[in-house]
C-alpha positions in Angstrom: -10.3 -4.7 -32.6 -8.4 -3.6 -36.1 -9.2 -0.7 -38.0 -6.9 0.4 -41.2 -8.0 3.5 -43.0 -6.7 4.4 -46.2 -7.6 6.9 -49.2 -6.5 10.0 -48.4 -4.4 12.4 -50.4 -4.1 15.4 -52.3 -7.0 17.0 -54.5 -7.9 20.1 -55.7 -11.3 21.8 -54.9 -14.3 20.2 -56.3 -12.4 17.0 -56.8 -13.5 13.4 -54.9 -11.9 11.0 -52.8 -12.9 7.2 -51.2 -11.6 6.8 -47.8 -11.9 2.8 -46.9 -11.4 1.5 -42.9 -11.1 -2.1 -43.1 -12.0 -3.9 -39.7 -11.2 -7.0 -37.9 -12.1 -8.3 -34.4 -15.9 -6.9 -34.5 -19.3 -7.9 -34.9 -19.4 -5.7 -38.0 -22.5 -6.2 -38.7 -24.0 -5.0 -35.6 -22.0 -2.3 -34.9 -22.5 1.5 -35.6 -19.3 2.8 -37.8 -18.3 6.8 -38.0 -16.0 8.7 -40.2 -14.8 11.5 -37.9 -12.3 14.4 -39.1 -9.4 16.6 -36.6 -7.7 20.2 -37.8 -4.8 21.2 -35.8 -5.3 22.6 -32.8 -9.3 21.6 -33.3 -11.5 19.1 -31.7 -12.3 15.7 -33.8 -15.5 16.3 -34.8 -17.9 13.8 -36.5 -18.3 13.3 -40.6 -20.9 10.8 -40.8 -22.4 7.6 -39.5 -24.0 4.4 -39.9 -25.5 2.5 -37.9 -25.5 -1.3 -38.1 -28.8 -1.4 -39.6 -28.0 1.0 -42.2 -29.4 4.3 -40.8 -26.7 7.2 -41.7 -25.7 10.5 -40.3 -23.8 13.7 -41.7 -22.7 16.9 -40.1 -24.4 19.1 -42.0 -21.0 20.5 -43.7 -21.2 17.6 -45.7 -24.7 16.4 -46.5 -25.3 16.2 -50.5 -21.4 16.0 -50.9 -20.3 13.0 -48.8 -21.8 9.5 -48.4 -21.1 6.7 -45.9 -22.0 2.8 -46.6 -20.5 0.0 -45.9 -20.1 -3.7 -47.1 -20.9 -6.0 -44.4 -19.5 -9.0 -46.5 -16.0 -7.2 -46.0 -16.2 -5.4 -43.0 -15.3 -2.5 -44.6 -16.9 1.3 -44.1 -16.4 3.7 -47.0 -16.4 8.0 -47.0 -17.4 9.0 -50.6 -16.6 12.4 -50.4 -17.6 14.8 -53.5 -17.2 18.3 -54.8 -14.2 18.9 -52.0 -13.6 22.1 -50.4 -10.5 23.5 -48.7 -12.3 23.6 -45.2 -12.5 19.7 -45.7 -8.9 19.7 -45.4 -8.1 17.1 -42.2 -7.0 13.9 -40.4 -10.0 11.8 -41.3 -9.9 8.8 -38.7 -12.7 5.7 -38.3 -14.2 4.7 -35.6 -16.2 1.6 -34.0 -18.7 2.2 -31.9 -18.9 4.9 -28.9 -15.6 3.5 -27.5 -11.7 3.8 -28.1 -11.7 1.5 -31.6 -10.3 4.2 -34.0 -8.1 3.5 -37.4 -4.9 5.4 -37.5 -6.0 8.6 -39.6 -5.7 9.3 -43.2 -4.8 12.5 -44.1 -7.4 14.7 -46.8 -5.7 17.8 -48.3 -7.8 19.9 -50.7 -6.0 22.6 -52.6 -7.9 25.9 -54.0 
């Protein structure tokens, strides 16, 4: 199992990103997918998630201003992530399933 996230970068506050993990090696289709986010010295914590059927999830920090989907046809999730605040500032990694399949971490910095 692959994962490759990419999108991060630098943005001021109020500002949007798209954070993309491209996948190989999985039944894609079937499996739930999970945009998780670390601080230093913090736990990883969970972002949102989608199931394989379509059913998403958000920490409530980020419901009305993020949005997961995916595109099944590319095995590809996606983290639209609006009006960005400081405190989103992280390591934003993807995950597959409940196991050890993470992407390598894309770092989100949002300035004030």
């Amino acid at each position: 199992v692959q994962l490759q996230a990419s999108g991060g970068g630098l943005v001021q506050a109020g500002g949007s990103l798209r954070l993309s993990c491209a996948t190989s090696g999985l039944i894609f289709g079937f499996t739930i997918m999970g945009w998780y986010r670390q601080i230093p010295g913090k736990q990883r914590e969970l972002v949102a998630s989608i199931t394989g059927g379509g059913t998403t999830n958000y920490a409530d920090a980020v419901k009305g201003r993020f949005s997961i989907s995916k595109d099944n046809t590319k095995a590809t999730v996606y983290l639209d992530m609006n009006n960005l605040r400081p405190e989103d500032t992280a390591v934003y990694y993807c995950r597959a399933g409940l196991g050890d399949d993470w992407g390598q971490g894309t770092l989100v910095a949002v300035s004030s």
